[in-house]
N, C-alpha and C positions, 0 to 999 in steps of 0.2 A: 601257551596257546593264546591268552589273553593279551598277552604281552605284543604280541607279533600281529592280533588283531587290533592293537591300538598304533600301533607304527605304519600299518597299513591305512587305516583308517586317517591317518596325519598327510602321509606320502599323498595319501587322492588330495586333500583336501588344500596341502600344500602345491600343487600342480596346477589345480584347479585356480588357484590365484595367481598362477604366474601364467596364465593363458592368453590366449590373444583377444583381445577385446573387440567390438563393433565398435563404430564411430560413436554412436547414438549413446553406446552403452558409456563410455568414454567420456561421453559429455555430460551424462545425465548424474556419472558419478561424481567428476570434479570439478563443474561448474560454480558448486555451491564456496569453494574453495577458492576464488578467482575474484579479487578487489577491485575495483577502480579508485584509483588515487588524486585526490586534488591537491596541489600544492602551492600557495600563494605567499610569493617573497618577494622580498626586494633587495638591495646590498647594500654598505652603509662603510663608509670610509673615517677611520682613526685616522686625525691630523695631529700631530705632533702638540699645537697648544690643547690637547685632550678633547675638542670638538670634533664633534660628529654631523657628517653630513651624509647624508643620502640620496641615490637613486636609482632606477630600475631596470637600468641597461645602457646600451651605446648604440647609437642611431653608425645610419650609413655614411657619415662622415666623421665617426670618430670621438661626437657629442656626450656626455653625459644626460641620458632622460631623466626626467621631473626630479632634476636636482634639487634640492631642497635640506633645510637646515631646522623643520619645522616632522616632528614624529607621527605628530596626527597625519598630519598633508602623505604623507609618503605612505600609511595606512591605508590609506583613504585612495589611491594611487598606483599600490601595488599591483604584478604581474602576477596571473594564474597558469596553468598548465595540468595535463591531467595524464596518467601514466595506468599500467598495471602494475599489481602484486599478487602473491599468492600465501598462503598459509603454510607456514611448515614447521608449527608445532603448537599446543593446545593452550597456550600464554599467550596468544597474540601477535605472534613473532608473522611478521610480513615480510617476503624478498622480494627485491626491487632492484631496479635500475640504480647506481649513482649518482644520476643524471635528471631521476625523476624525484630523489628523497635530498637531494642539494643540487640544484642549480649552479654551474661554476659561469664562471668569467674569465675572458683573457685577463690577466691579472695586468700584465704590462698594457694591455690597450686601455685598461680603464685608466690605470697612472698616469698615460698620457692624454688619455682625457682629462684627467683633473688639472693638469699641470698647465692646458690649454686652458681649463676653464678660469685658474688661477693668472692668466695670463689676459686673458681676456677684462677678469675684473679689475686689475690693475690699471689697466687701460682706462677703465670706466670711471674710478675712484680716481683716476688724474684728468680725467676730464672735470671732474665734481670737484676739487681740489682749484683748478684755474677757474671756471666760476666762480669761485666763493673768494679767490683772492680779486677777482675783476670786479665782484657785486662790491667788496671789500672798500677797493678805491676810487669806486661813484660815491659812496658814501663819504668818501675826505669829500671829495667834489663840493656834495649838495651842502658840504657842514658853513665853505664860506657863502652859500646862498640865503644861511640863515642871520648873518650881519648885514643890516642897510643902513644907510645914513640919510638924518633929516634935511631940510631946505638948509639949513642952517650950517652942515658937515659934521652934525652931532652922530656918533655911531649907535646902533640899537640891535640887540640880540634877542632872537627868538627862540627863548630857551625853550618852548614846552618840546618846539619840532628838533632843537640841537639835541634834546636828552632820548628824544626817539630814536634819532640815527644814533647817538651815540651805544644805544641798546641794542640795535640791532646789528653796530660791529660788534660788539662781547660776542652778540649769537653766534656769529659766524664766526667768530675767531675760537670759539669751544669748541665747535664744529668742526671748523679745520681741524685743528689740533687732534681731536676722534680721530675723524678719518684719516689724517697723515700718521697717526699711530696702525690704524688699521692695515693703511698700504703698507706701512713698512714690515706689520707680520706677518703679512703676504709672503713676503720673502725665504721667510722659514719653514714654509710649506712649499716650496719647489725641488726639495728633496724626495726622490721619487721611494727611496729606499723604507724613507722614513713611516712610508704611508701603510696603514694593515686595514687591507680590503677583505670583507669577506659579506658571505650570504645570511639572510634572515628568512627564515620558512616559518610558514605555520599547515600542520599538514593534516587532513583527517581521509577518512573511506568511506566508500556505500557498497554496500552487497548486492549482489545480481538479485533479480526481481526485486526489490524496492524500488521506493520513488521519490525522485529529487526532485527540488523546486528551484533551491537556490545555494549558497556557498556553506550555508547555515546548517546546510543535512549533512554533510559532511565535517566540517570541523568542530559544532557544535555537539553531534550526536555522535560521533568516531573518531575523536582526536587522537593522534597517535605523536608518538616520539621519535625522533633519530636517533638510534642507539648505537650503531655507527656505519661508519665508507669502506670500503678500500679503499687504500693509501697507492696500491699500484695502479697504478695507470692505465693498462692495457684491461685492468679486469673492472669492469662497469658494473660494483652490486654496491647495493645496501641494502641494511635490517633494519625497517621500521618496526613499532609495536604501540598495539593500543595501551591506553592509559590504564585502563582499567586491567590489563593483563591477561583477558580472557578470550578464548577463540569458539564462536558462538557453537552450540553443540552442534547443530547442522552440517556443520563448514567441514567441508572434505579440506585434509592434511597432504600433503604433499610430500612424498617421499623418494628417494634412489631405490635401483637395485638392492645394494650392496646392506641399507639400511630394513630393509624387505628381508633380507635374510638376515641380518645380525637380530632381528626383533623375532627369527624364530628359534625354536631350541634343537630344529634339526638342517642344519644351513645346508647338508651335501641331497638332504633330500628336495632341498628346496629352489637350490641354486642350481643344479643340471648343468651342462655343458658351458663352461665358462664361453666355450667360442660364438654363444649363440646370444650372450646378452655381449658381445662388441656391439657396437654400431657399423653399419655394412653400405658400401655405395647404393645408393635408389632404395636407400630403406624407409620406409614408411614412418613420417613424423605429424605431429598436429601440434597447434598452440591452442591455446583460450585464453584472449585477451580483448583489449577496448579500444578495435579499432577506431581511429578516429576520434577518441574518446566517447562524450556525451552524445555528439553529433550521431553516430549510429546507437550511440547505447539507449537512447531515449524511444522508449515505443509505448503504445497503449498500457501495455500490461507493466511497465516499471522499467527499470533500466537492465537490459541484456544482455550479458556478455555472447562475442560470438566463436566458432573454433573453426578455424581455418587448415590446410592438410597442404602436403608438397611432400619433398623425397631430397636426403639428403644427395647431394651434388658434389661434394668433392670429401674425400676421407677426412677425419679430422685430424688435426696437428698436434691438441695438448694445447692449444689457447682458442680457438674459435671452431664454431659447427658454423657449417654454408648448408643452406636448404635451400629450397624453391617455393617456400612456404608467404603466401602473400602479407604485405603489413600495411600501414599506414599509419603516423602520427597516432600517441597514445597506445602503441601495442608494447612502448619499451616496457620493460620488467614480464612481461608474461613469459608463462611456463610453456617449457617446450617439452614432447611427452611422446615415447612409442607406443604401439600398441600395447602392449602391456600393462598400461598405465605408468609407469616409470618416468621421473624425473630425469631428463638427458640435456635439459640446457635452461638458459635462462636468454632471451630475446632483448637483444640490445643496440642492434644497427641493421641499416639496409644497403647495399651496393645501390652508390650516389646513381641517380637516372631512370632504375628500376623498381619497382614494388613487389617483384618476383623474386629476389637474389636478397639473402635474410641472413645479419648471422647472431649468432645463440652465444654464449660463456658456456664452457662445456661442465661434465661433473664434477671433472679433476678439481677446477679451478673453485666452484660452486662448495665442494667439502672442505679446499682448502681456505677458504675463509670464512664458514661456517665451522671448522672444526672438525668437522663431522668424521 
């Protein structure tokens, strides 16, 4: 009898958590759970003589920005951008966007940006190249202006001004030489294959209701790591995690179905009709994310995540959910959630033109590269 009152006693209490939740209730549970992410990077290009140069992107014609061969300068230079994540396990472990924890680049557009850029200076260093041979032979010139002869047809040289010019062909002719070495390994950097572009991030977070000031509350006071991407292409995640390993005791955990019941010791009482945790056309979805980033998140009281609601729109496939769930800039990586509170996607693009037409990485994809 004891026995059968503690199973019953489980079955309520189990049920009881798989129930349909309010909006309010929703938000007020896994808000705390909901990051906003700063990430400031630049890219930095391996040349073949083992130099590094760097810059921050490609303009509308194809340019390499704030190219530069100087580490501070391109520090001092870098691009920001600001993303969600959410928590999903008590180490720190943040999911995210691919997009928001590494920044990519066309890989061939940069190459050919550089190839341009190296093209360009080529050009430059043979402008500076025929200067210096021009400056070069004014100075033969001005050497016979330093012999004059007296009434007499006696000759006389002015050595202090011949030993001048004579010094400042050596200059130039060191110089040349530099530079026509330079140009020439110009040349062995037009190998485009040659070239290994890649990104530099430094990433940290802030928590809903705190308050920022500046870059410093975040990378300073919540540095985190990239601990890694997907490699596939079509699936937009990654795992960051704080330095420190820890996910502050507050912070609501972010979970699946499937995880909801494998954490309990009685899964058939807990799981109920498998047909009813599918996802369903016009089924009721919410996010919690940073629209806009900072721009909406900044308010009197600290910074605010907010939760937006829609209905999913087309069945899903096994690689993407379609909602009607509104975004804007900064909402990638947020967690997408049915009523139940259930993890059902992760928010990573929007149908180009619209802010209404959303779409999410579904759970299949989400456990298979978490493991889970």
């Amino acid at each position: 009898m004891k026995k059968i009152f503690i199973y019953l006693l489980l079955s309520i209490t189990f049920v009881g958590c798989n129930s349909k939740k309010t909006a309010e209730e929703l938000f007020n549970n896994d808000a705390s759970g909901v990051v906003v992410i700063l990430n400031e990077f630049y890219y930095k290009i391996q040349i073949p003589n083992r130099e590094t140069i760097y810059f921050t992107g490609i303009d509308n014609e194809g340019n390499l920005e704030n190219f530069t061969l100087d580490i501070n300068e391109i520090i001092k230079n870098r691009k920001m951008l600001t993303g969600t994540g959410f928590f999903i396990d008590k180490e720190g472990s943040i999911l995210t966007n691919r997009h928001v924890a590494q920044p990519t680049i066309d890989i061939a557009q940069a190459k050919q940006g550089f190839i341009g850029l190296i093209r360009s200076l080529k050009e430059l260093l043979q402008g500076q190249l025929e200067n210096m041979q021009s400056e070069y032979y004014n100075l033969d010139t001005q050497k016979s202006n330093c012999t004059y002869y007296d009434n007499y047809g006696n000759p006389y040289t002015d050595q202090a001004n011949l030993s001048e010019i004579v010094q400042k062909q050596s200059e130039i002719e060191t110089n040349f030489n530099e530079l026509l070495q330079t140009y020439n390994n110009l040349d062995a950097n037009l190998d485009p294959e040659a070239l290994i572009i890649s990104s530099v991030c430094e990433i940290g977070i802030a928590y809903n209701n705190t308050f920022v000031t500046n870059d410093k509350d975040f990378i300073d006071k919540n540095p985190c790591v990239v601990v890694r991407v997907s490699e596939k292409e079509d699936v937009d995640l990654a795992l960051i995690q704080l330095k420190n390993k820890k996910t502050p005791n507050d912070s609501y955990i972010f979970t699946t179905a499937e995880q909801n019941a494998k954490s309990k010791s009685f899964t058939k009482l807990f799981s109920g009709n498998k047909d009813e945790e599918k996802l369903k056309i016009n089924q009721q979805l919410y996010m919690i994310g940073y629209n806009a980033g900072l721009t909406l998140a900044n308010t009197q009281k600290g910074i605010n995540v907010q939760m937006t609601s829609g209905k999913l729109t087309q069945l899903p496939d096994g690689q993407r959910l379609l909602y009607s769930i509104p975004t804007l800039q900064g909402s990638s990586g947020s967690p997408v959630i049915d009523e139940y509170g259930n993890l059902v996607a992760v928010n990573f693009a929007k149908l180009s033109g619209t802010d209404n037409f959303n779409f999410g990485i579904p759970v299949e994809k989400i456990k298979d590269f978490m493991k889970w």
